[in-house]
MARVEXZA-136375 format. One record per residue: z, x, y of N, C-alpha, C in turn. Coordinates in steps of 0.02 Angstrom, whole numbers, padded with zeros to 5 digits, always signed. Each point is the difference from the previous one (the first is absolute). Last residue first. Layout:
// residues N
ZXYZXYZXY ...
END
This chain:
// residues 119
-00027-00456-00183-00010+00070-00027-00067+00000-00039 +00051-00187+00143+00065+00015-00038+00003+00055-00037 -00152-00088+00128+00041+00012+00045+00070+00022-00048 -00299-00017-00047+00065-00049+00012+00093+00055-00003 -00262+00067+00093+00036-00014-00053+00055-00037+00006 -00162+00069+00175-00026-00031-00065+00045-00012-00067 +00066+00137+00192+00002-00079+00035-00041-00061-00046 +00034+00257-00036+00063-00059-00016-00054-00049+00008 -00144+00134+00062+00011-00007-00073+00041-00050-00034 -00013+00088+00239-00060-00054-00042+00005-00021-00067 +00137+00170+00123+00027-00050-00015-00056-00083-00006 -00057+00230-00031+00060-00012-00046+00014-00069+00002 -00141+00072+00137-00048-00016-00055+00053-00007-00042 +00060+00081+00230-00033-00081-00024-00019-00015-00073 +00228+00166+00052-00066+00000-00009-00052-00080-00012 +00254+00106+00034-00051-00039+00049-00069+00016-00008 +00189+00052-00119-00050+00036-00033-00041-00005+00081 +00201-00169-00012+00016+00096+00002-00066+00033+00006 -00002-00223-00076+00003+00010+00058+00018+00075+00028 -00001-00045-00228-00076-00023+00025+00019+00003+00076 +00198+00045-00127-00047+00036-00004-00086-00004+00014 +00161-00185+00029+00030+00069+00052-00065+00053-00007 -00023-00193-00148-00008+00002+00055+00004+00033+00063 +00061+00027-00232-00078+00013+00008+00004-00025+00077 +00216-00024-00067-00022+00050-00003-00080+00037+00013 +00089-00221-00006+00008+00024+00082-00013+00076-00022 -00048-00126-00198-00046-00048+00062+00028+00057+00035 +00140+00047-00154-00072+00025-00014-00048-00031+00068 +00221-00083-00022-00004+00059+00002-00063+00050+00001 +00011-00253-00040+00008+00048+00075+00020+00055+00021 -00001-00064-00254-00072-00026+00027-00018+00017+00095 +00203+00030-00128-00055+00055-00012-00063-00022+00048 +00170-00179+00003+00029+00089+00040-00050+00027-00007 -00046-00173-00137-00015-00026+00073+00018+00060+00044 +00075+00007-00227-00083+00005+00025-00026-00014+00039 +00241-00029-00043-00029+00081+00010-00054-00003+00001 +00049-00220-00003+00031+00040+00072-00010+00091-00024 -00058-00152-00171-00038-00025+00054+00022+00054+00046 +00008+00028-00251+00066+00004+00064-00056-00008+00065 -00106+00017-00209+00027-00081+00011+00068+00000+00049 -00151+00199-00032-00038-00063+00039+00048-00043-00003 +00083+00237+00002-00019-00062-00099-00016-00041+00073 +00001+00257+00081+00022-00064+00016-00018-00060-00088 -00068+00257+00027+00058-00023-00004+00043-00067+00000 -00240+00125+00074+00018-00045-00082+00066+00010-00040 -00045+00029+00240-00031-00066-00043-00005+00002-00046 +00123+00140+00178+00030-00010-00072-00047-00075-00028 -00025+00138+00237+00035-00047+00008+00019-00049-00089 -00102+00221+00039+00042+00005+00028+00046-00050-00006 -00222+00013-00100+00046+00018-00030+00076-00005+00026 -00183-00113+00102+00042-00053-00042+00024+00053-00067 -00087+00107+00200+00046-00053+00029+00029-00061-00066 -00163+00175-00035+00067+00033+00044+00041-00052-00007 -00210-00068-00043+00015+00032-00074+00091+00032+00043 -00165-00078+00167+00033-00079-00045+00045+00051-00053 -00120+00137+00110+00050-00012+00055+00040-00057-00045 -00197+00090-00072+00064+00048-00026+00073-00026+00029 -00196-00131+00031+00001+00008-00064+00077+00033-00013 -00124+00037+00207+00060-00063-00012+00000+00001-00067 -00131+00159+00045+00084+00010+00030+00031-00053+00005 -00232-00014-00081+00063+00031-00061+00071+00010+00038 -00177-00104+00127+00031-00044-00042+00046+00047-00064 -00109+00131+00196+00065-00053+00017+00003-00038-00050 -00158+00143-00040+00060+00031-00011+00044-00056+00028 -00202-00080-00016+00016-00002-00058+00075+00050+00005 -00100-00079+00222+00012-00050-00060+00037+00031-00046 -00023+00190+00161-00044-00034-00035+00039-00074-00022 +00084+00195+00125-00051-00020+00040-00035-00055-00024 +00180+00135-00112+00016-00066+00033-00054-00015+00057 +00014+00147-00240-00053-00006+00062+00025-00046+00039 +00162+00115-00179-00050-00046+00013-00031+00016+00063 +00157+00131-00124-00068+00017-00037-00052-00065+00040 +00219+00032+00073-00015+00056+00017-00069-00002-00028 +00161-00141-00053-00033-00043+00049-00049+00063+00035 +00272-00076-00164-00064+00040+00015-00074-00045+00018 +00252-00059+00018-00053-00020-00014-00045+00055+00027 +00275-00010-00080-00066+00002+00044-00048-00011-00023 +00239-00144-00026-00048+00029-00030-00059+00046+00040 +00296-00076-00012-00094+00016+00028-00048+00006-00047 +00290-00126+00014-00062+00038-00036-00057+00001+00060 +00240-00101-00065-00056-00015+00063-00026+00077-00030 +00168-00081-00175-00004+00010+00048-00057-00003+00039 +00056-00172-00172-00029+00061+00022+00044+00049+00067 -00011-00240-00072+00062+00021-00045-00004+00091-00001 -00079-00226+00176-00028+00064-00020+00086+00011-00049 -00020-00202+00148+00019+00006-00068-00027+00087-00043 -00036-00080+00250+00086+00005-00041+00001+00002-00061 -00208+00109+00183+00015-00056-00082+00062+00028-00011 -00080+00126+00174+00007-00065+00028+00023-00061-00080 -00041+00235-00028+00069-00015+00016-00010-00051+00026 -00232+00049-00057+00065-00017-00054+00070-00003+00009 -00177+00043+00178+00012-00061-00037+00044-00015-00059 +00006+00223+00131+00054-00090+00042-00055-00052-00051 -00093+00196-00102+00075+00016+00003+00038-00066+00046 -00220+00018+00009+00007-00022-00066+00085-00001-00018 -00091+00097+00212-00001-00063-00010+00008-00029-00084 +00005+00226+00044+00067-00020+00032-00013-00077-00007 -00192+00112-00088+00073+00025-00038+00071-00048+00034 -00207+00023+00109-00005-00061-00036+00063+00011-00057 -00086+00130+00193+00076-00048+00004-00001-00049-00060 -00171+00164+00013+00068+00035-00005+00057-00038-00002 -00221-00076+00075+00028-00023-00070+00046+00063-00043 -00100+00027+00245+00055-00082-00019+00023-00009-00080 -00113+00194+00109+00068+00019+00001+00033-00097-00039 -00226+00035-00038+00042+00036-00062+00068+00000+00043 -00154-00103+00139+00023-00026-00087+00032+00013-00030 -00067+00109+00194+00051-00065+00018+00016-00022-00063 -00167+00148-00033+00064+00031+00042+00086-00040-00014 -00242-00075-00020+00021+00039-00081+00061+00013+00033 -00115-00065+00177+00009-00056-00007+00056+00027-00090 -00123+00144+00143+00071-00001+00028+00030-00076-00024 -00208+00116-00088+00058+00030-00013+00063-00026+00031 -00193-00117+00033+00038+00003-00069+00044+00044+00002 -00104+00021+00192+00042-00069+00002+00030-00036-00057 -00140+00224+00029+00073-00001+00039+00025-00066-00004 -00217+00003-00093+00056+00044-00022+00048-00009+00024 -00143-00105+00119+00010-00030-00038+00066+00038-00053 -00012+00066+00253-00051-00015-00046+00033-00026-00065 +00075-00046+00260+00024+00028-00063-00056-00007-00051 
END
């Protein structure tokens, strides 16, 4: 497989995976009992990036973190309710997480694996 052909089929896999990133954002927030929301999407545009590169994979997580702590209501929660900020807080963690494993991309998930776990 020449190089071309192996980005293209790698962009492929990506873009069909982070189609699901709508649905995954969607079971993390119904997984939170206390949501006062309904379960919500967000899409993540991803069409203008280069996912061959570092710099486009760190904006798609960027965008991926920005999804996941609109979806999952962070600046909804008051810090001093421990247990809703603890919900958000794993709401957002499994959300970026689905959506980093979905993309199955290495450099994506190089990226997570440098950041801390909680969005």
């Amino acid at each position: 497989m020449t190089r071309a052909i192996a980005n293209a089929s790698n962009y492929w896999r990506a873009s069909g995976a982070l189609t699901a990133l709508a649905a995954c954002l969607v079971v993390a927030v119904s997984g939170v009992a206390h949501a006062t929301a309904p379960a919500a999407s967000v899409t993540v545009s991803y069409s203008d990036l280069n996912l061959t590169t570092t710099a486009g994979n760190k904006e798609l997580y960027a965008r991926i973190v920005s999804a996941a702590r609109q979806v999952c209501g962070a600046g909804e929660v008051d810090i001093r309710n421990l247990h809703a900020f603890a919900a958000e807080q794993s709401c957002e963690a499994r959300a970026i997480a689905q959506a980093v494993r979905d993309t199955n991309n290495p450099v994506l998930a190089a990226i997570y694996s440098t950041r801390p776990h909680h969005g």
